[in-house]
ZABAGU-841702 format. One record per residue: residue number from 1; chain; x, y, z of N, C-alpha, C in turn. Coordinates in pm, 1 decimal. Each point is the difference from the previous one (the first is absolute). Layout:
BEGIN
<site><seq>NUM</seq><mol>A</mol><n_xx>X</n_xx><n_yy>Y</n_yy><n_zz>Z</n_zz><ca_xx>X</ca_xx><ca_yy>Y</ca_yy><ca_zz>Z</ca_zz><c_xx>X</c_xx><c_yy>Y</c_yy><c_zz>Z</c_zz></site>
...
END
This chain:
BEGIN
<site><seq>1</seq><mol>A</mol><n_xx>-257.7</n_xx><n_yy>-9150.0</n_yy><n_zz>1225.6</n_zz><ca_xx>-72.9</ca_xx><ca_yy>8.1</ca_yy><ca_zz>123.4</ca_zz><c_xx>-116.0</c_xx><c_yy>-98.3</c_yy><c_zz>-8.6</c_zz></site>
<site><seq>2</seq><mol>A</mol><n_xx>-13.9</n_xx><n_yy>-88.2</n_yy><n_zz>97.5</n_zz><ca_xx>-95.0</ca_xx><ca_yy>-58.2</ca_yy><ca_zz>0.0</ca_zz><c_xx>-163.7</c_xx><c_yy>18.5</c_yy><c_zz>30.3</c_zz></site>
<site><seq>3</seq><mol>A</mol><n_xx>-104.8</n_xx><n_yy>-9.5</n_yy><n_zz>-88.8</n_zz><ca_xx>-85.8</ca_xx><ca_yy>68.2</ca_yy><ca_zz>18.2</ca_zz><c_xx>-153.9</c_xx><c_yy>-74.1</c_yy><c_zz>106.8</c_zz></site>
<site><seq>4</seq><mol>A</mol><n_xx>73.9</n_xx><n_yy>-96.2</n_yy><n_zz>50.0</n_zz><ca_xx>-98.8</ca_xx><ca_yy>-85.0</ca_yy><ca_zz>96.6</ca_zz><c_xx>-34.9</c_xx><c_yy>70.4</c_yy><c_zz>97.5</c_zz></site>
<site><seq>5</seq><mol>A</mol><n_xx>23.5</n_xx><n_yy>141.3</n_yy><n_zz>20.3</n_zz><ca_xx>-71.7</ca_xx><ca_yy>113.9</ca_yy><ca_zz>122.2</ca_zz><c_xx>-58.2</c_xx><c_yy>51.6</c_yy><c_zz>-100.9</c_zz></site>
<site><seq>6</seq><mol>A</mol><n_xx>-98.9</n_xx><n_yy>80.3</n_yy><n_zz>75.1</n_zz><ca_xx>-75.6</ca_xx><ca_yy>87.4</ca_yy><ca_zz>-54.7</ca_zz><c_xx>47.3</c_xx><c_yy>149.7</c_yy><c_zz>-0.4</c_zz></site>
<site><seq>7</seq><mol>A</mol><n_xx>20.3</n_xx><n_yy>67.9</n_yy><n_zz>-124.3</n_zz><ca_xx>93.3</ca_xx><ca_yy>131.1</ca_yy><ca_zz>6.3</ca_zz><c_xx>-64.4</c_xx><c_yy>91.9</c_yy><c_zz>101.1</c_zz></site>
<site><seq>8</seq><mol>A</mol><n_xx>-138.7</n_xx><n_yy>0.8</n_yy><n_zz>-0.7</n_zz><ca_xx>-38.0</ca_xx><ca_yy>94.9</ca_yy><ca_zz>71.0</ca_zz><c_xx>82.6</c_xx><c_yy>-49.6</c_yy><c_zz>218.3</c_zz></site>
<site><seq>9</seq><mol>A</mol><n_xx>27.0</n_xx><n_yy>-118.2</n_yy><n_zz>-0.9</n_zz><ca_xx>63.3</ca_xx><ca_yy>4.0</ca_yy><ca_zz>159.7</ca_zz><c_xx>123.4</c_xx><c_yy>26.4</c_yy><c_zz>-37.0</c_zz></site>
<site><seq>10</seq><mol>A</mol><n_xx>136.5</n_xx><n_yy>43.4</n_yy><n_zz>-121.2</n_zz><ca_xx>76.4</ca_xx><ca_yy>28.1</ca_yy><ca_zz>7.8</ca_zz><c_xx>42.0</c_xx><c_yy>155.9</c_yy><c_zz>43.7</c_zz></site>
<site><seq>11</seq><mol>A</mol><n_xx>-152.9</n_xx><n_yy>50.2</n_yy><n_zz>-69.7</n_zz><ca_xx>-12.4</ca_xx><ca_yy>122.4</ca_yy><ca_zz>-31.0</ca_zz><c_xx>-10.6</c_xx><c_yy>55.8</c_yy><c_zz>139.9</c_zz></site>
<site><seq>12</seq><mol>A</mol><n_xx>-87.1</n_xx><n_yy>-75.7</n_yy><n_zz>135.3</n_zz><ca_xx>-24.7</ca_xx><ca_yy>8.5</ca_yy><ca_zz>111.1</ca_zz><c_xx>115.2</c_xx><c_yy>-7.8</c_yy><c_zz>57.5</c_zz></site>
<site><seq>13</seq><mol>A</mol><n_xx>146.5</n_xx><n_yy>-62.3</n_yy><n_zz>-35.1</n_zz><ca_xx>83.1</ca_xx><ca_yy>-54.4</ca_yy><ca_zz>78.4</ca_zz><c_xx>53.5</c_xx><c_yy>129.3</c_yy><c_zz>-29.9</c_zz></site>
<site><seq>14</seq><mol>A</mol><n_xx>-11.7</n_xx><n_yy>70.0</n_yy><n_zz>-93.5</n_zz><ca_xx>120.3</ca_xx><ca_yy>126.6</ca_yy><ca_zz>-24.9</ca_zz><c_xx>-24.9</c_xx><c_yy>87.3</c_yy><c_zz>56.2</c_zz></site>
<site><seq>15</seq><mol>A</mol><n_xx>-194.6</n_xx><n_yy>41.3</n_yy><n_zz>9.1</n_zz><ca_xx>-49.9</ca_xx><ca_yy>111.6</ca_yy><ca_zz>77.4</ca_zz><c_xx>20.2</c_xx><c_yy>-17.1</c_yy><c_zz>138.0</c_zz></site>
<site><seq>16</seq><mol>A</mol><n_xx>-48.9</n_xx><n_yy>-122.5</n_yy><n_zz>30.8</n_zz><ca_xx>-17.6</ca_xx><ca_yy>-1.6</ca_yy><ca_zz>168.8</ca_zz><c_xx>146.3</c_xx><c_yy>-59.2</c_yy><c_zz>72.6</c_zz></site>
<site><seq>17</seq><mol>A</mol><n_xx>88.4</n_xx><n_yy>-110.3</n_yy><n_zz>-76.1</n_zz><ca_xx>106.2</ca_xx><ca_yy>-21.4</ca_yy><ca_zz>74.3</ca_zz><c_xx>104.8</c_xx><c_yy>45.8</c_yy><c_zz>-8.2</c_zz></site>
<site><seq>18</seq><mol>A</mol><n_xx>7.2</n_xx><n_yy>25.1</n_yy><n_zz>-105.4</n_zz><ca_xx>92.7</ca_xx><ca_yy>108.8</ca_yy><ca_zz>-32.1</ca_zz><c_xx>-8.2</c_xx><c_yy>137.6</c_yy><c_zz>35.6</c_zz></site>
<site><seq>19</seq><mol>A</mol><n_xx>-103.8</n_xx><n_yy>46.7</n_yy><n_zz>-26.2</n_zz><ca_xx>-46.5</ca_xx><ca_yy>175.8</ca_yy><ca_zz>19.8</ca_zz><c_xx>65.0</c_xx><c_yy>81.0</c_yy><c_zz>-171.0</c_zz></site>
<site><seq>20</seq><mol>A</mol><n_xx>-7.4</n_xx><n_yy>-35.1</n_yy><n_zz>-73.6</n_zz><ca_xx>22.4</ca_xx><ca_yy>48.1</ca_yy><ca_zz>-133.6</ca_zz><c_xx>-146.9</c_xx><c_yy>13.3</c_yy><c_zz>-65.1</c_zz></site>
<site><seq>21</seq><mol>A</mol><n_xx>37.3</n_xx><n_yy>109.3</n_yy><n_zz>-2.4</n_zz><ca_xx>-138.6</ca_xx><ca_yy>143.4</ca_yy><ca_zz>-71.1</ca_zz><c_xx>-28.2</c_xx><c_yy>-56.4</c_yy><c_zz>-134.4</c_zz></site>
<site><seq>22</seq><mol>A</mol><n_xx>-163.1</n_xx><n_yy>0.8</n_yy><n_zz>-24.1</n_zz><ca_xx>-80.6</ca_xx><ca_yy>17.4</ca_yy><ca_zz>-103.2</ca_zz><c_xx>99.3</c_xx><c_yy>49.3</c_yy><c_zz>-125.4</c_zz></site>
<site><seq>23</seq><mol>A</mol><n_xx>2.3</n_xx><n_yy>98.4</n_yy><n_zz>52.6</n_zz><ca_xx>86.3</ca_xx><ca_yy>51.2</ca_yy><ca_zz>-140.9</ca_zz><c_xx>128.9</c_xx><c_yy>-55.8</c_yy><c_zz>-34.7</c_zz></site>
<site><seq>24</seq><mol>A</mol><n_xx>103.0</n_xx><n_yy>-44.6</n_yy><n_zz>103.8</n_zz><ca_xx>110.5</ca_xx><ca_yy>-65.4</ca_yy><ca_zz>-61.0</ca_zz><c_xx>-35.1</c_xx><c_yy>-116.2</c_yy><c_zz>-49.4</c_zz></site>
<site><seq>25</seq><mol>A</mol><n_xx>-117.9</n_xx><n_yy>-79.4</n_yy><n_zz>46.8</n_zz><ca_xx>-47.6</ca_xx><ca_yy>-146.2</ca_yy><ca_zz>-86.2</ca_zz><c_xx>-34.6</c_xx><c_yy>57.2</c_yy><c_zz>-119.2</c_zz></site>
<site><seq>26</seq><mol>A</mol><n_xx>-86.2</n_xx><n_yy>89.8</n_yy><n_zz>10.2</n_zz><ca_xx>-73.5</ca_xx><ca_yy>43.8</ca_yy><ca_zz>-189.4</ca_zz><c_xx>136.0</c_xx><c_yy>19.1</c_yy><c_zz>-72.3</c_zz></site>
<site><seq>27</seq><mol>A</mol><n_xx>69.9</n_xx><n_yy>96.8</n_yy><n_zz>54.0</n_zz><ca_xx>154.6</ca_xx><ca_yy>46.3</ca_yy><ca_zz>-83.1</ca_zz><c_xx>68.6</c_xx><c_yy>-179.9</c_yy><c_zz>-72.2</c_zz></site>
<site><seq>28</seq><mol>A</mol><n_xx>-1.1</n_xx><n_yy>-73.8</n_yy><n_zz>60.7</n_zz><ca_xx>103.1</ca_xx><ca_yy>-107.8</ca_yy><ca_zz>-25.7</ca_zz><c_xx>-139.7</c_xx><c_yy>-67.6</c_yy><c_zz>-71.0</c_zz></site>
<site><seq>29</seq><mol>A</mol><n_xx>-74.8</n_xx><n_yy>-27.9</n_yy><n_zz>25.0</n_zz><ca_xx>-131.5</ca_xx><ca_yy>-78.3</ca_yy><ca_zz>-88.6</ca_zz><c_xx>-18.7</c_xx><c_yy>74.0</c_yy><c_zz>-119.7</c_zz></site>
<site><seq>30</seq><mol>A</mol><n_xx>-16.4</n_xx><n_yy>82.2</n_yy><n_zz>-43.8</n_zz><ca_xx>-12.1</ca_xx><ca_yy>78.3</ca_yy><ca_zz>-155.0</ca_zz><c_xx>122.9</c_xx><c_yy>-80.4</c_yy><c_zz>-71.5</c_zz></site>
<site><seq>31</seq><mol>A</mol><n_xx>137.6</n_xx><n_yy>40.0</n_yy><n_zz>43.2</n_zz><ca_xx>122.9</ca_xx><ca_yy>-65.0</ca_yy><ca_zz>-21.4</ca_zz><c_xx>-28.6</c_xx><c_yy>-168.5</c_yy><c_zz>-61.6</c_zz></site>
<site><seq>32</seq><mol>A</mol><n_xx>-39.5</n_xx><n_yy>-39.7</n_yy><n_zz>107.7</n_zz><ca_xx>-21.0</ca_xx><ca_yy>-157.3</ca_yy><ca_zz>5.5</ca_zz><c_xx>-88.9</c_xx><c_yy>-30.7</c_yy><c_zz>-72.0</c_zz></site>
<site><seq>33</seq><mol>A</mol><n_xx>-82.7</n_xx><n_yy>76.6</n_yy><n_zz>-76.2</n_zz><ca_xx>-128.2</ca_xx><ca_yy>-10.3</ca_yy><ca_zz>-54.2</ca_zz><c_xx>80.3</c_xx><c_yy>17.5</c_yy><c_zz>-152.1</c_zz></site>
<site><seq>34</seq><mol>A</mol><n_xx>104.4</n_xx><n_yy>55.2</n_yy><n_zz>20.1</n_zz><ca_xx>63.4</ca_xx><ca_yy>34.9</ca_yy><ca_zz>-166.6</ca_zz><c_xx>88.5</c_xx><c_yy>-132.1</c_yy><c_zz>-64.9</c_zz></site>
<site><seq>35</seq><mol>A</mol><n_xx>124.0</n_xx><n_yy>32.6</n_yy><n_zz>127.8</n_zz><ca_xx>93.5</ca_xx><ca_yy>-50.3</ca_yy><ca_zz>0.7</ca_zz><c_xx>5.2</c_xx><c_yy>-138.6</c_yy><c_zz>1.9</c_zz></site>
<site><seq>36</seq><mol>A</mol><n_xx>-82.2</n_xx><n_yy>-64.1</n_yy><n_zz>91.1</n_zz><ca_xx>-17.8</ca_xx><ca_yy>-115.5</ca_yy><ca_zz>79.7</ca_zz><c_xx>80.5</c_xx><c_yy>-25.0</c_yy><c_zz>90.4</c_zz></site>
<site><seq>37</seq><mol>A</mol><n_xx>125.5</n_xx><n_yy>82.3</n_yy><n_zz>13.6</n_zz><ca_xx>65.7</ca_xx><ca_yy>-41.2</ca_yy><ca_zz>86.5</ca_zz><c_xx>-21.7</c_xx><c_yy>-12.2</c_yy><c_zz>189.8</c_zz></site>
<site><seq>38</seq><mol>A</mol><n_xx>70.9</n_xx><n_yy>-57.0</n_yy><n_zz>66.0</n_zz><ca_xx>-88.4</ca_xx><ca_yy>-80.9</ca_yy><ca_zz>117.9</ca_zz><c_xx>-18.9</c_xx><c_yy>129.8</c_yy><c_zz>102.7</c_zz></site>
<site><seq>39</seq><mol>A</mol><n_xx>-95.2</n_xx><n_yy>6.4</n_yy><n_zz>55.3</n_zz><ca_xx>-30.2</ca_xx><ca_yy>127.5</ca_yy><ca_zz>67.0</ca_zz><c_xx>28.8</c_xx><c_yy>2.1</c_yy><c_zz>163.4</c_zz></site>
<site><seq>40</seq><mol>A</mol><n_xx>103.3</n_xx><n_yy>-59.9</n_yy><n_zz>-4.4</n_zz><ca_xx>-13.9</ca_xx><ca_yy>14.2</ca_yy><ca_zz>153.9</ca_zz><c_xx>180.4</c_xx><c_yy>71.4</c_yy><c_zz>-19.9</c_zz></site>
<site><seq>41</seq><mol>A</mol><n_xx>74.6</n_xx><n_yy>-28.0</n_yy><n_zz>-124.8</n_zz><ca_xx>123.8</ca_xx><ca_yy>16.2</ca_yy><ca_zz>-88.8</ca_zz><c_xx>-23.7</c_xx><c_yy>155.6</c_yy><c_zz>-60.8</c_zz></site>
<site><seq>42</seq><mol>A</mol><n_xx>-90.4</n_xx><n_yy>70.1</n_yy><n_zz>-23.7</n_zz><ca_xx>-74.6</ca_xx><ca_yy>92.0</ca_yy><ca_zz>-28.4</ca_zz><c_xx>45.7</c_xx><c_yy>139.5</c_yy><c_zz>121.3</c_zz></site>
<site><seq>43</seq><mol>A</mol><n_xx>-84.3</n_xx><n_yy>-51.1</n_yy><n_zz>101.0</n_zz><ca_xx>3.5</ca_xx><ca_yy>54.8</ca_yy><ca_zz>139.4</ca_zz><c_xx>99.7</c_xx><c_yy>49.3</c_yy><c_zz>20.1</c_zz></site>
<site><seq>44</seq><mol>A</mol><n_xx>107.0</n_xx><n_yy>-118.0</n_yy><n_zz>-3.3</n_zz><ca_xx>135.3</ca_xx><ca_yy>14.2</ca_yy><ca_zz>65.3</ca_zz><c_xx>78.9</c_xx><c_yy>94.1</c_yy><c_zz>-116.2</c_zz></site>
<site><seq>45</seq><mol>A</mol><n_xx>0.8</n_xx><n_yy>-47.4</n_yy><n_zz>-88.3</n_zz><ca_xx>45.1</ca_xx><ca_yy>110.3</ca_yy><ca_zz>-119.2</ca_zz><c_xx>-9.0</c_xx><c_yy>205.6</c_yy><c_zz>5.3</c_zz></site>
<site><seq>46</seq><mol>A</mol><n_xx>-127.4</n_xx><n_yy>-59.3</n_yy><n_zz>43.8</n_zz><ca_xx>-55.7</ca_xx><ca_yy>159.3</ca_yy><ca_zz>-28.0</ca_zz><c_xx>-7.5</c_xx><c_yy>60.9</c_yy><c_zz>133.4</c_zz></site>
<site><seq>47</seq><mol>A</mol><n_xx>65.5</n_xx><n_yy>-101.9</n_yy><n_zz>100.9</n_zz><ca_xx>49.1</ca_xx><ca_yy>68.9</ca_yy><ca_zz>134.6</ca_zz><c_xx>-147.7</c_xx><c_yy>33.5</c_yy><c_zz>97.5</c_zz></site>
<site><seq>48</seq><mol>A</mol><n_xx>-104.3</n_xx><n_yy>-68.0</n_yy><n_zz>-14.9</n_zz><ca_xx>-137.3</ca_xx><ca_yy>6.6</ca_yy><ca_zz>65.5</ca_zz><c_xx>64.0</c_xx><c_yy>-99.1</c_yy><c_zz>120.5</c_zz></site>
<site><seq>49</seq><mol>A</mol><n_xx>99.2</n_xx><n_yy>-107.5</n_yy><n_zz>6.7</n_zz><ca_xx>8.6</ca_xx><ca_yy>-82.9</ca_yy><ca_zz>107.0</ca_zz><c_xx>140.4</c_xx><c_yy>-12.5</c_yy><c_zz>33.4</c_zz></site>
<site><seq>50</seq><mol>A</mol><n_xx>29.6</n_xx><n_yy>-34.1</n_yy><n_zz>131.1</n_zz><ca_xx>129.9</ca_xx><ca_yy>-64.2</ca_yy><ca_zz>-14.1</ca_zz><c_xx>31.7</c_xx><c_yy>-100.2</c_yy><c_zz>16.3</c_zz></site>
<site><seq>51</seq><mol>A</mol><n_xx>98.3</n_xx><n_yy>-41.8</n_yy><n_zz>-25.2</n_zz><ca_xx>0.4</ca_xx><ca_yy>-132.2</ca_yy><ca_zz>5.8</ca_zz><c_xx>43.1</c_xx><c_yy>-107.2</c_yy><c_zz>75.0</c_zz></site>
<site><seq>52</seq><mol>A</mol><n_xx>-59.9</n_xx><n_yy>72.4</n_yy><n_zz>119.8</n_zz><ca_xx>-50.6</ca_xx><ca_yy>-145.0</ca_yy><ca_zz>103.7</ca_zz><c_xx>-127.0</c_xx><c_yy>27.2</c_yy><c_zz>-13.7</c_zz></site>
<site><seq>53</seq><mol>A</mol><n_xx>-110.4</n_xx><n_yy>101.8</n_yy><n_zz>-61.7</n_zz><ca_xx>-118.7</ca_xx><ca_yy>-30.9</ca_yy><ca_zz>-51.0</ca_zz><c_xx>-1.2</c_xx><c_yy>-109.1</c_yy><c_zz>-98.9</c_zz></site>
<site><seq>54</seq><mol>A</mol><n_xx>65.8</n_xx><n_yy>21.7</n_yy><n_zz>-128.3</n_zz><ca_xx>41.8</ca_xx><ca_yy>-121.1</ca_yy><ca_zz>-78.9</ca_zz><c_xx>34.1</c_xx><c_yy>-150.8</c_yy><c_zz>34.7</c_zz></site>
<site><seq>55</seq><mol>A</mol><n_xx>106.6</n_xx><n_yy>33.4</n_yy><n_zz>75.4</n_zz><ca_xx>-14.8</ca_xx><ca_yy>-139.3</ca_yy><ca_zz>71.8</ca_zz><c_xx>-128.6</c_xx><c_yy>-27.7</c_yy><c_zz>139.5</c_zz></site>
<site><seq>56</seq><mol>A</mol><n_xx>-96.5</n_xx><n_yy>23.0</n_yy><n_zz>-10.7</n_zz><ca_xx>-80.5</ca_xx><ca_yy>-32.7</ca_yy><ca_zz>90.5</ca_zz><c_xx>-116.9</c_xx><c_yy>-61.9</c_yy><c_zz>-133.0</c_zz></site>
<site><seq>57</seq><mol>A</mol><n_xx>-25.3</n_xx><n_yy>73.4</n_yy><n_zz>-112.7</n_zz><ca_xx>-98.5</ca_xx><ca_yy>38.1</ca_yy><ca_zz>-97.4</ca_zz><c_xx>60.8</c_xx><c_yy>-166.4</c_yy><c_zz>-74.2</c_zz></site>
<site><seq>58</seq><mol>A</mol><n_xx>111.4</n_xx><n_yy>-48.8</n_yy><n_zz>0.9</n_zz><ca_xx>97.2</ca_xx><ca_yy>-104.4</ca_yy><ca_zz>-51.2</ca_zz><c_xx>-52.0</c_xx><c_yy>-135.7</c_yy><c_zz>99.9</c_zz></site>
<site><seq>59</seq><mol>A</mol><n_xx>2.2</n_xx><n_yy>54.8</n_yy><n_zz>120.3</n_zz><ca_xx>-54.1</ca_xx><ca_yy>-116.3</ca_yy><ca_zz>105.3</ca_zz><c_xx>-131.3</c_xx><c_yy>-14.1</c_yy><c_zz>7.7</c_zz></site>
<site><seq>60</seq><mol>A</mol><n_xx>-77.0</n_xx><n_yy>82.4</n_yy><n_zz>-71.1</n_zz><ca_xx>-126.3</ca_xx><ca_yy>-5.4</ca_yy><ca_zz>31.2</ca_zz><c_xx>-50.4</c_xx><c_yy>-117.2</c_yy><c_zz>-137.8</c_zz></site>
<site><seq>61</seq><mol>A</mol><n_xx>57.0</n_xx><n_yy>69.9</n_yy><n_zz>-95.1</n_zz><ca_xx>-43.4</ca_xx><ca_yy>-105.9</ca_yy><ca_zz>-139.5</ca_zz><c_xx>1.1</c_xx><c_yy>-112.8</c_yy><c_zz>7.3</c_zz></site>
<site><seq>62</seq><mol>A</mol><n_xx>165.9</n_xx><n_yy>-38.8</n_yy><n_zz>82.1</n_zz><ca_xx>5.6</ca_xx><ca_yy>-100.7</ca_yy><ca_zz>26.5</ca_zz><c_xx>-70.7</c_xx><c_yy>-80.9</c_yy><c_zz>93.4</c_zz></site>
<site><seq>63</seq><mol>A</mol><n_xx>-27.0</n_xx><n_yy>11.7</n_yy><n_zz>113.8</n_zz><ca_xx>-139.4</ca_xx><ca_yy>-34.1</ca_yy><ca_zz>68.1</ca_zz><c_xx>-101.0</c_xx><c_yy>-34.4</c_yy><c_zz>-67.3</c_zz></site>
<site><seq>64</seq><mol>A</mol><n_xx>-39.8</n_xx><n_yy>99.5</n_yy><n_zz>-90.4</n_zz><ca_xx>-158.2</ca_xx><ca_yy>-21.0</ca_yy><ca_zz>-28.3</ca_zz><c_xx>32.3</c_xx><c_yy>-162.7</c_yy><c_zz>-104.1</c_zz></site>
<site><seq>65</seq><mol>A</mol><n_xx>137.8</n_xx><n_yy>21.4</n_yy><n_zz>-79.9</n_zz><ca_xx>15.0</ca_xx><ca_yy>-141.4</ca_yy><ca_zz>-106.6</ca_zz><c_xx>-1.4</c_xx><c_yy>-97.0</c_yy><c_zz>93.2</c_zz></site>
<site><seq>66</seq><mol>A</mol><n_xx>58.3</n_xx><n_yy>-48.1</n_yy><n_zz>121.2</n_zz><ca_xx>21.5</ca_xx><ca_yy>-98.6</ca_yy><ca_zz>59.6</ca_zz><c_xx>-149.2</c_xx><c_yy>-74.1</c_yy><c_zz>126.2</c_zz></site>
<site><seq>67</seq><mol>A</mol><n_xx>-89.1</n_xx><n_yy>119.0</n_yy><n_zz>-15.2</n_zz><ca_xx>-73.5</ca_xx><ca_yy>38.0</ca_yy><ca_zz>86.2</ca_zz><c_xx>-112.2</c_xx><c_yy>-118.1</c_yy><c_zz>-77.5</c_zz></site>
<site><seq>68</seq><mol>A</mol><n_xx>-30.8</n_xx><n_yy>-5.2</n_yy><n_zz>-130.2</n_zz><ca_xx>-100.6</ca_xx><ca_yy>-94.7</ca_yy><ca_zz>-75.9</ca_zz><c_xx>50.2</c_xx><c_yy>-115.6</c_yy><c_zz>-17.0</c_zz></site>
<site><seq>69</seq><mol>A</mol><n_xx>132.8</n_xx><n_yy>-18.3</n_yy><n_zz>4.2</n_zz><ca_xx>63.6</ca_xx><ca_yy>-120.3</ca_yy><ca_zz>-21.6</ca_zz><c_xx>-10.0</c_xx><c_yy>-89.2</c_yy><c_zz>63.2</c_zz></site>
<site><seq>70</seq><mol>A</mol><n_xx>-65.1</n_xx><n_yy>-129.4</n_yy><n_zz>-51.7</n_zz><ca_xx>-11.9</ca_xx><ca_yy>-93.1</ca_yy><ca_zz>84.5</ca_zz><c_xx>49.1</c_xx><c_yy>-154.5</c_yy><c_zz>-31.3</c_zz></site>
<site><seq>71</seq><mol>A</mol><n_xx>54.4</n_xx><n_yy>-71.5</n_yy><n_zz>80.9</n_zz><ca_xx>66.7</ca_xx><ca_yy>-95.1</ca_yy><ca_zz>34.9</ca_zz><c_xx>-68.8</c_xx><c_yy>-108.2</c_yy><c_zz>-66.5</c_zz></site>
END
């Protein structure tokens, strides 16, 4: 994952555009905090999203990488 956003607006993208609860982010972040594995892969695993949340959470990353990129 590319880290040229700032986690805290990813974190915004899950609460507010998504609508996924405090607690299902903490649940998959402890995880991600162990594991390392990618937390948006987390979510979907542990059934907090589905996955056209996933694929939205997939379009969003991607945005933000292409979003600094410059010509």
């Amino acid at each position: 994952m590319d880290r040229s956003f700032k986690f805290s607006e990813f974190i915004n993208f899950l609460e507010v555009d998504l609508e996924i609860s405090s607690s299902a982010i903490a649940i998959a972040l402890r995880t991600h905090q162990q594991w390392h594995d990618p937390l948006p892969m987390l979510l979907w695993q542990y059934g907090l999203i589905s996955i056209e949340q996933l694929t939205r959470i997939f379009d969003w990353l991607e945005m933000q990488t292409h979003k600094d990129f410059k010509f």
